[in-house]
C-alpha positions as CSV (number, residue, x, y, z in Angstrom):
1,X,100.9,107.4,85.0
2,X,97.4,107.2,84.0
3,X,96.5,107.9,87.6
4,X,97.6,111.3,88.1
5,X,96.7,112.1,84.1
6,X,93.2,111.9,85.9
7,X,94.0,113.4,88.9
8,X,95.0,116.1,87.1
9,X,92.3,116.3,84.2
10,X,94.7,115.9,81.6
11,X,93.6,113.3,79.7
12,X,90.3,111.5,78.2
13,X,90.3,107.8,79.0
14,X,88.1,105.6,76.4
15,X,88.3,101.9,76.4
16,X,88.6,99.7,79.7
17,X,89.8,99.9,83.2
18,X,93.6,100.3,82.9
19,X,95.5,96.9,85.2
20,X,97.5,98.0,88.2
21,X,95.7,100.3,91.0
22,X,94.9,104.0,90.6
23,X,96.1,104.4,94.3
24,X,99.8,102.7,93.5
25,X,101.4,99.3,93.1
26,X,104.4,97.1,94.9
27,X,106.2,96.2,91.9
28,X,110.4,96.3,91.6
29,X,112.5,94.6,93.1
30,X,111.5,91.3,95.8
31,X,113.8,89.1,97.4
32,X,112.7,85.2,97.9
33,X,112.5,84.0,101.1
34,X,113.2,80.2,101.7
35,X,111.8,78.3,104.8
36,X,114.4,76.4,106.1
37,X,112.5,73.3,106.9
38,X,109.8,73.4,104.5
39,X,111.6,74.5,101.7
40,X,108.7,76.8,100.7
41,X,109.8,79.7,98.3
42,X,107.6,82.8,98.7
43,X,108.6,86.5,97.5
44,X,108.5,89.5,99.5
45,X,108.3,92.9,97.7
46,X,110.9,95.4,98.7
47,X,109.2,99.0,97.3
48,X,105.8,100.3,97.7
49,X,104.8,102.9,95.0
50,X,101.9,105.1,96.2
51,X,100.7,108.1,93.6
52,X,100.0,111.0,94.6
53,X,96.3,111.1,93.9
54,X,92.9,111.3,95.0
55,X,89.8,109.6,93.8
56,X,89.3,106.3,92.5
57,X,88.5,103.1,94.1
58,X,90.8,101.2,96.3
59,X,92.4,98.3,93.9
60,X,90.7,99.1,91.1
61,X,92.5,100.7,87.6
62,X,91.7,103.8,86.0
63,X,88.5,103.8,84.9
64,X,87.4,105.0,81.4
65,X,85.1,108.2,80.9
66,X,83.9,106.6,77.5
67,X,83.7,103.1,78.2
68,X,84.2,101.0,75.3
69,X,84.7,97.2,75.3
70,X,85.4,95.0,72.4
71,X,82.9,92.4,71.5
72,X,83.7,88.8,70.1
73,X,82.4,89.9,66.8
74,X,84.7,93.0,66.8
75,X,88.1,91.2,67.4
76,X,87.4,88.8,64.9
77,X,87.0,91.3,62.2
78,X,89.7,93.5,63.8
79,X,88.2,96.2,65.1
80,X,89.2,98.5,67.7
81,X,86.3,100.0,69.2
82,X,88.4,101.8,72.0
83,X,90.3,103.5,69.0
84,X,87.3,104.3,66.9
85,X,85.2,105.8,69.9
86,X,89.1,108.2,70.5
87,X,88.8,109.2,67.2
88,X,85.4,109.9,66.9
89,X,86.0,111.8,70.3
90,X,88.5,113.8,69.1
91,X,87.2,114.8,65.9
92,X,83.9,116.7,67.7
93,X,86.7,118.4,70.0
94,X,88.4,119.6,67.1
95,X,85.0,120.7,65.2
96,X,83.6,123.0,68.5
């Protein structure tokens, strides 16, 4: 999802690279496959997902356009400077 919000410049990412891949995933269903003499158990995934997108870097998340990671200090006291950098954001868009 946040793949094609930034394909389609709908949205202002602040924070840190989003998990997954911009370009698409495998995840759903997988079946287990069992080797019959070795016993070993290994999973095969059954759908490929692949967004219709452009951009972004093979493997990699959505990357922010205000990057904005927490420091040590700021998780100990409970701040969230990914939210406070949105809202700082968002307030300037509102004042122009």
């Amino acid at each position: 999802m946040t793949a094609v919000l930034r394909h389609l410049g709908r949205a202002t990412f602040v924070g840190e690279e989003t998990g997954g891949a911009y370009e698409g995933n495998s995840s759903g269903l997988n079946a287990t496959i069992t080797l019959p003499h070795s016993k070993l158990r290994y999973r095969v995934q059954m759908y490929g997902y692949h967004n219709a997108v452009t951009g972004g870097e093979k493997g990699r998340g959505t990357r922010p356009d205000e990057s904005a990671p927490p420091r040590v200090v700021d998780i100990v006291r409970g701040v969230d400077v990914a939210l406070d950098r949105a809202t700082s954001l968002a307030r300037a868009a509102v004042r122009r």
